[in-house]
DSSP file (Angstrom, degrees, kcal/mol; ACC not computed):
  #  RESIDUE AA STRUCTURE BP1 BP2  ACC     N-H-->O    O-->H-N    N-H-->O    O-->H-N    TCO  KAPPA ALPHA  PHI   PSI    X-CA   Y-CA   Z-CA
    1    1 A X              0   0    0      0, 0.0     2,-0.4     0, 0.0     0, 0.0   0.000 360.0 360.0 360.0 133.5  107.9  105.6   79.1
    2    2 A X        -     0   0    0      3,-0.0     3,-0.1     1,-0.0     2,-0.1  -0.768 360.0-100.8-109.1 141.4  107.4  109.0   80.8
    3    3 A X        -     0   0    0     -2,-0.4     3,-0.1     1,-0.1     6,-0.0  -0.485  43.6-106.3 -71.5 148.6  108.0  109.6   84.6
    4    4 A X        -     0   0    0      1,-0.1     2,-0.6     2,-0.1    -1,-0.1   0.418  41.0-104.1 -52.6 161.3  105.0  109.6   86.6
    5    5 A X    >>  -     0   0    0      1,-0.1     3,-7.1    -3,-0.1     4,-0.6  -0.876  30.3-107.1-108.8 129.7  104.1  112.9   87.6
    6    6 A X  G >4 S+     0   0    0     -2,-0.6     3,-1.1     1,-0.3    -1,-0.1   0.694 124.8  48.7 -21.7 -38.8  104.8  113.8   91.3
    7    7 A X  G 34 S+     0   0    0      1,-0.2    -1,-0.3    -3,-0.1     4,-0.1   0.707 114.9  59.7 -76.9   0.0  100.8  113.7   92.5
    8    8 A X  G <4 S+     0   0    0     -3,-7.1    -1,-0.2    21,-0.1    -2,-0.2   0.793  93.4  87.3 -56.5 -49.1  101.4  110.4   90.4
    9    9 A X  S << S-     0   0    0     -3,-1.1    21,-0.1    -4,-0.6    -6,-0.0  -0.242  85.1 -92.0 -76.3 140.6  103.9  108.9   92.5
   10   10 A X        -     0   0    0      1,-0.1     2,-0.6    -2,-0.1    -1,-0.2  -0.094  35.8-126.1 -75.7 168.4  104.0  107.1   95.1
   11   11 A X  E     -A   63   0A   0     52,-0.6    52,-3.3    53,-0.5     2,-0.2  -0.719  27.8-172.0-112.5 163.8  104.1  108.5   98.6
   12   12 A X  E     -AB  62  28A   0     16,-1.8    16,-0.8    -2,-0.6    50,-0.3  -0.985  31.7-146.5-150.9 173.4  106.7  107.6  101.7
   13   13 A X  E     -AB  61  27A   0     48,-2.6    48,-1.1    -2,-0.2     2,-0.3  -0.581  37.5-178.1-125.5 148.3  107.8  107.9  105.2
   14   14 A X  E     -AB  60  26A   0     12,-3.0    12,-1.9    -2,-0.2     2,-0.3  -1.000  23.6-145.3-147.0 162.9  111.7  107.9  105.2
   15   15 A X  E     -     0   0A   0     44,-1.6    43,-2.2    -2,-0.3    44,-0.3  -0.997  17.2-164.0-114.8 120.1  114.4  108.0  108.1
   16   16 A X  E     -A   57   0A   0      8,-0.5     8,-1.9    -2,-0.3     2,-0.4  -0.767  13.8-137.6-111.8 158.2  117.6  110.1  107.1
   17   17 A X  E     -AC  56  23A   0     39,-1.8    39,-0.7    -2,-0.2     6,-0.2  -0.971  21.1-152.6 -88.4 114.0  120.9  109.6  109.4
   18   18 A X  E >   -A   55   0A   0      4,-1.7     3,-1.1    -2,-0.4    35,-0.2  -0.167  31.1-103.8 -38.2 149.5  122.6  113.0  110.0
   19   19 A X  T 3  S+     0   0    0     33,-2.0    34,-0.1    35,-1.1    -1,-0.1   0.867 121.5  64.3 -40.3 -43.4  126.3  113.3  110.6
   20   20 A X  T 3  S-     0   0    0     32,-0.2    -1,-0.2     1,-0.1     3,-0.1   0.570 116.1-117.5 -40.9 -18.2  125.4  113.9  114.3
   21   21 A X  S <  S+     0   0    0     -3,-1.1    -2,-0.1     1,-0.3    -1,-0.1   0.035  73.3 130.2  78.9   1.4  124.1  110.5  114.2
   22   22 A X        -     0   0    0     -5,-0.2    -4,-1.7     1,-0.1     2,-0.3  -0.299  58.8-117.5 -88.0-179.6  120.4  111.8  115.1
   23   23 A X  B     -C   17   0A   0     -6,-0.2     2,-0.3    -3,-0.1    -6,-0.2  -0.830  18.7-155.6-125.6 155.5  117.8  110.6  113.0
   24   24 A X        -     0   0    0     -8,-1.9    -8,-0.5    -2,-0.3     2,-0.2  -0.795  11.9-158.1-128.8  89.5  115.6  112.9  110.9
   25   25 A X        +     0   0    0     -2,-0.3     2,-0.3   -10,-0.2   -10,-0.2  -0.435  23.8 156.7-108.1 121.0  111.7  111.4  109.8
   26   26 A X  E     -B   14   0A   0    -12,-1.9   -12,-3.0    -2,-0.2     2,-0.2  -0.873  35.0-125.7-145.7 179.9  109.9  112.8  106.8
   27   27 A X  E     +B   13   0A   0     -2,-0.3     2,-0.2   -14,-0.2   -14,-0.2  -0.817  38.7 139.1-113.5 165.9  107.1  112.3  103.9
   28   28 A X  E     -B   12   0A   0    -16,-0.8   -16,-1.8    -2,-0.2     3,-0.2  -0.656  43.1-142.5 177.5 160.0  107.6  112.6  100.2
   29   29 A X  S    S+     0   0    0      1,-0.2   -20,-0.2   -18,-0.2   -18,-0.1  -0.082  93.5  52.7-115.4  42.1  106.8  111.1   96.8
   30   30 A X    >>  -     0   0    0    -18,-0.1     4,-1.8     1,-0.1     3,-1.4  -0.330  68.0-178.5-150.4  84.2  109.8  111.6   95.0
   31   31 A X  H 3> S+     0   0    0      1,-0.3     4,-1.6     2,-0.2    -1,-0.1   0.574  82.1  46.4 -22.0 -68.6  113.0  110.0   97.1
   32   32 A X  H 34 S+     0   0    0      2,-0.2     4,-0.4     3,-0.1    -1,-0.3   0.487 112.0  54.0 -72.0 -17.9  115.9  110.6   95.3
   33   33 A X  H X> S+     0   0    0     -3,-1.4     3,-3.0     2,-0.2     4,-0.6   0.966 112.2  49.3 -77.1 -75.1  114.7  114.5   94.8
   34   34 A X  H >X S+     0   0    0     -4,-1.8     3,-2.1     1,-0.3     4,-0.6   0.787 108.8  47.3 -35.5 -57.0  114.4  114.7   98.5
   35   35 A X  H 3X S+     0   0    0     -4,-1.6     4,-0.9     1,-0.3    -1,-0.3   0.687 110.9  53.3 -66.4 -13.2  117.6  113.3   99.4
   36   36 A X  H <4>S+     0   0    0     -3,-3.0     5,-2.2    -4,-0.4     6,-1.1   0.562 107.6  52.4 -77.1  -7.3  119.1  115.5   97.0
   37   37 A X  H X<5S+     0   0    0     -3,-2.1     3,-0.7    -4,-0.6    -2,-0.2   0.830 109.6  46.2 -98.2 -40.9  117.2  118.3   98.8
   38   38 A X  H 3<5S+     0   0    0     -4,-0.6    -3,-0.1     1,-0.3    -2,-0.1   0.488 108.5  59.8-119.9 -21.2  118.6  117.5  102.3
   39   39 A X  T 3<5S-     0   0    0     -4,-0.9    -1,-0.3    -5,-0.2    -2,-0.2  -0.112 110.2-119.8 -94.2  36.7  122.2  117.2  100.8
   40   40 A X  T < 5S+     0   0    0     -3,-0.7    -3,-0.2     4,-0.3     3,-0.2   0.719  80.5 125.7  53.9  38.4  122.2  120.5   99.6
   41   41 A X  S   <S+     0   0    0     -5,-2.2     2,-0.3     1,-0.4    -4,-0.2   0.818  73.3  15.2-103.0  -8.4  122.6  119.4   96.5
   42   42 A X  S    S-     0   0    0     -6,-1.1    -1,-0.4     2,-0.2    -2,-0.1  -0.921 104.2 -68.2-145.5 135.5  119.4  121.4   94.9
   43   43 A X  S    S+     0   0    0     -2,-0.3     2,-0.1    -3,-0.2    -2,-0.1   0.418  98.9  20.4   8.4 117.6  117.5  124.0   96.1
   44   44 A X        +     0   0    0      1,-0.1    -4,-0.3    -7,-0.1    -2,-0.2  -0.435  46.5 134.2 103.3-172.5  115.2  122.7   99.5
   45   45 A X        -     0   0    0     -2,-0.1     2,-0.6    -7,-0.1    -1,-0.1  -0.417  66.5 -55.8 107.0 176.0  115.1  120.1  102.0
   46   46 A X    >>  -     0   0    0     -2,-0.1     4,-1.0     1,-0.1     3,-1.0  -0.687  40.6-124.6 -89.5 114.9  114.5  120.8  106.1
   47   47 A X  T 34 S+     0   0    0     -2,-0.6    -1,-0.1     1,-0.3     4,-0.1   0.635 106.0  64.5 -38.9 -18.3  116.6  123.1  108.0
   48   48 A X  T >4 S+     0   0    0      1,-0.2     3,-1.1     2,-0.1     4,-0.4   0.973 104.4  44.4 -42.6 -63.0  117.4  120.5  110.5
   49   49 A X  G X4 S+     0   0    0     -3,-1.0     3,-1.0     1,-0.2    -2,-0.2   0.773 102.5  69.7 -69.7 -24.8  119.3  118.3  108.0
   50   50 A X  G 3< S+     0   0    0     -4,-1.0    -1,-0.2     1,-0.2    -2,-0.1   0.309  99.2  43.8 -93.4  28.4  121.0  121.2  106.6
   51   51 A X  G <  S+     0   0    0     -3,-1.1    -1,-0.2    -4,-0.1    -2,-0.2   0.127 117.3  50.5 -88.2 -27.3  123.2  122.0  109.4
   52   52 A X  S <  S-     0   0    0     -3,-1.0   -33,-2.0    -4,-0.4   -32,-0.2  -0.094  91.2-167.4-129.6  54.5  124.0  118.2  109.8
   53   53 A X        +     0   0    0    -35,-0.2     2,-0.2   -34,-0.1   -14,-0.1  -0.282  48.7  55.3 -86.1 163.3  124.9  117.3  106.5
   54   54 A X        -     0   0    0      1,-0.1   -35,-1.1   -35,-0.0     2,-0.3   0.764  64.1-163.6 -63.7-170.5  125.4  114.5  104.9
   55   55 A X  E     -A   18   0A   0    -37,-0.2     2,-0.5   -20,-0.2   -37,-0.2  -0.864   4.5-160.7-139.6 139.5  122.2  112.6  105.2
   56   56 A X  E     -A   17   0A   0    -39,-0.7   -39,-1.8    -2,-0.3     2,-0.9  -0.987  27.2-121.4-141.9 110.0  122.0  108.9  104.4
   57   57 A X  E     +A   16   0A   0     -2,-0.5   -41,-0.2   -41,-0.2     3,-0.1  -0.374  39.1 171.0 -57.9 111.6  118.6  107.4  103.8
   58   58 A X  E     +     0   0A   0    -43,-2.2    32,-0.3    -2,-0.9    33,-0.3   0.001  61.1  15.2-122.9  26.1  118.3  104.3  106.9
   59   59 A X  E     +     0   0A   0    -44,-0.3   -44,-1.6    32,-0.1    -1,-0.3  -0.252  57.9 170.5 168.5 135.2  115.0  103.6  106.2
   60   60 A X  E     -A   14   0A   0    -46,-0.2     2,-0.4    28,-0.2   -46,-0.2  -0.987   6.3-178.8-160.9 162.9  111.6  103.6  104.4
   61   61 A X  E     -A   13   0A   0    -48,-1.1   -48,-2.6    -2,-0.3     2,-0.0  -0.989  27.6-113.3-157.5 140.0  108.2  102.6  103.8
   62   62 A X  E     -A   12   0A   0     -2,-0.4     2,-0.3   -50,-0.3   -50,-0.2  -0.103  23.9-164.9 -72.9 156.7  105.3  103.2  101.3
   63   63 A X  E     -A   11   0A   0    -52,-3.3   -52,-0.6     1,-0.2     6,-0.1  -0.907  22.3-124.2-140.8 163.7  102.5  104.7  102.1
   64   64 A X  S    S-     0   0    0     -2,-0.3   -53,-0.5     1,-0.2    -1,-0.2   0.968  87.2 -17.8 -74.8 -69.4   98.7  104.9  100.2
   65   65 A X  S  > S-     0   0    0      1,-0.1     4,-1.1   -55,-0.1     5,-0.3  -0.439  76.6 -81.5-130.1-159.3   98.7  108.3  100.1
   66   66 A X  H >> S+     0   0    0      1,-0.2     3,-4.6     2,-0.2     4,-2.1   0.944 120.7  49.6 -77.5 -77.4   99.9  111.6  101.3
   67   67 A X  H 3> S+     0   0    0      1,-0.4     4,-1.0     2,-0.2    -1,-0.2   0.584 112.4  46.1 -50.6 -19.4   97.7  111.6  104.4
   68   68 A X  H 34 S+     0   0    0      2,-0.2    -1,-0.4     3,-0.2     4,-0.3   0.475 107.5  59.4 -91.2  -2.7   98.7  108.1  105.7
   69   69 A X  H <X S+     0   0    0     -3,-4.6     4,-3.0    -4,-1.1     3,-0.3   0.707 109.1  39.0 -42.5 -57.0  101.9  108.9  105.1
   70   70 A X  H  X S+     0   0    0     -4,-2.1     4,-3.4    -5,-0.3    -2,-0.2   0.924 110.0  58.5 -47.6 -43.1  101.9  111.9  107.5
   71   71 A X  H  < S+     0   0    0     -4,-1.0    -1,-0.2    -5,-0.5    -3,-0.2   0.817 114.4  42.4 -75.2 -23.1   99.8  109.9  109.9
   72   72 A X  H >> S+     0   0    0     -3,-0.3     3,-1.3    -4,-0.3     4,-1.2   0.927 109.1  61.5 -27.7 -77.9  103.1  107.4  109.6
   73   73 A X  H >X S+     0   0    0     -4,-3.0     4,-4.0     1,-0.3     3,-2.1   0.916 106.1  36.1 -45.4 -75.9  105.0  110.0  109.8
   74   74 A X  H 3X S+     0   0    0     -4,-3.4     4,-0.8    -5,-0.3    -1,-0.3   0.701 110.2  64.1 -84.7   5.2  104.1  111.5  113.2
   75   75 A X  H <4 S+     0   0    0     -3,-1.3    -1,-0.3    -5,-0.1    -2,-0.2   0.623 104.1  46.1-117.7  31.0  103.7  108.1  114.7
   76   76 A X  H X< S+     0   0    0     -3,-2.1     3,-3.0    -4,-1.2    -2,-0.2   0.773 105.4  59.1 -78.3 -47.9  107.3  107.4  114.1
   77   77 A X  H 3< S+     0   0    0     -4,-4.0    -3,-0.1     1,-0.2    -2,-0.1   0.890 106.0  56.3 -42.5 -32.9  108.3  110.9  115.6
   78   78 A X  T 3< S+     0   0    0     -4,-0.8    -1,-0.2     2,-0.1    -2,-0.1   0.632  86.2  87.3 -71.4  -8.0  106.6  109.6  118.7
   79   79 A X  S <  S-     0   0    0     -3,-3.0     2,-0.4     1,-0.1    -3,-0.1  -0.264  86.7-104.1 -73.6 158.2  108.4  106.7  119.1
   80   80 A X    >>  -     0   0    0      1,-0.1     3,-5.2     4,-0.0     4,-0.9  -0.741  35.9-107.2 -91.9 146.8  112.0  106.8  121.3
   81   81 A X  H 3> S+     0   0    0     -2,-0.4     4,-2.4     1,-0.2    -1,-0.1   0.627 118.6  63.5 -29.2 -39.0  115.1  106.7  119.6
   82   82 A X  H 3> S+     0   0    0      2,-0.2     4,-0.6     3,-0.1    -1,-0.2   0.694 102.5  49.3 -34.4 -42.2  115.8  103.6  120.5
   83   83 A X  H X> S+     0   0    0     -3,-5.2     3,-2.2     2,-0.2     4,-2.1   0.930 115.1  48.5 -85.9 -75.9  112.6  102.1  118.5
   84   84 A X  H >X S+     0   0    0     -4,-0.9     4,-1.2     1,-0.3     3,-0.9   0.857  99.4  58.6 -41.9 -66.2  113.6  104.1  115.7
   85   85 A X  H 3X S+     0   0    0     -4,-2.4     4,-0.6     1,-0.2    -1,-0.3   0.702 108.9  51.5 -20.0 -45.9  117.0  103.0  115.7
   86   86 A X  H << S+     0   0    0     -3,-2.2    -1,-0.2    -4,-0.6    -2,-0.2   0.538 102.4  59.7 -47.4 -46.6  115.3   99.4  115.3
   87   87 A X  H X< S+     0   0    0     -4,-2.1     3,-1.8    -3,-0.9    -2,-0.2   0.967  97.7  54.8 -53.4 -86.9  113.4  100.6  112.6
   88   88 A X  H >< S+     0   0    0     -4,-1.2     3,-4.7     1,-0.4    -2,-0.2   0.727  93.9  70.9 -33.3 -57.4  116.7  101.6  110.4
   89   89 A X  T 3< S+     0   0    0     -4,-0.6    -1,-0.4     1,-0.3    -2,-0.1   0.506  90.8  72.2 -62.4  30.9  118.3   97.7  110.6
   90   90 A X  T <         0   0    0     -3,-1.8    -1,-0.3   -32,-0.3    -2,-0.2   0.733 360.0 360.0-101.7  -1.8  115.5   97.0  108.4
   91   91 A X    <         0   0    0     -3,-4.7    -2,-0.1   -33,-0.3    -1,-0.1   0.510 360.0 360.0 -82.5 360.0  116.5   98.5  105.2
């Protein structure tokens, strides 16, 4: 069986923790690529997270596509920390 090709894959909204504790909210359709991205362990990821490394995935959810992922995506950012925080014990 051959892996899916990214525009294949499915897409998702994810919550990293930083070492700071703060919480970092992103899209992508390949997970484990990402988190590798954001722990400097290959090439990419957000400049936030690479200042507050590591990064521990606390939380995630599927999405249909890219653009309802995004639309996810910024109406978690809007939320207060607190709600997010609430979010994480669910993984």
């Amino acid at each position: 069986m051959t892996k899916p090709k990214p525009s294949e894959s499915a897409w998702c909204v994810y919550l990293l923790r930083c070492v700071d504790n703060t919480l970092y909210c992103g899209v992508t359709n390949d997970m484990d690529k990402r988190l590798r991205q954001h722990n400097g362990e290959i090439k990419g990821g957000a400049r936030y997270t690479q200042t507050r490394r590591p990064c521990q995935l606390v939380y995630q959810e599927q999405a249909e596509n890219r653009q309802a992922a995004c639309q996810r995506e910024y109406a978690i950012k809007q939320l207060s920390k607190s709600a997010k925080e609430a979010m994480t014990c669910q993984l």
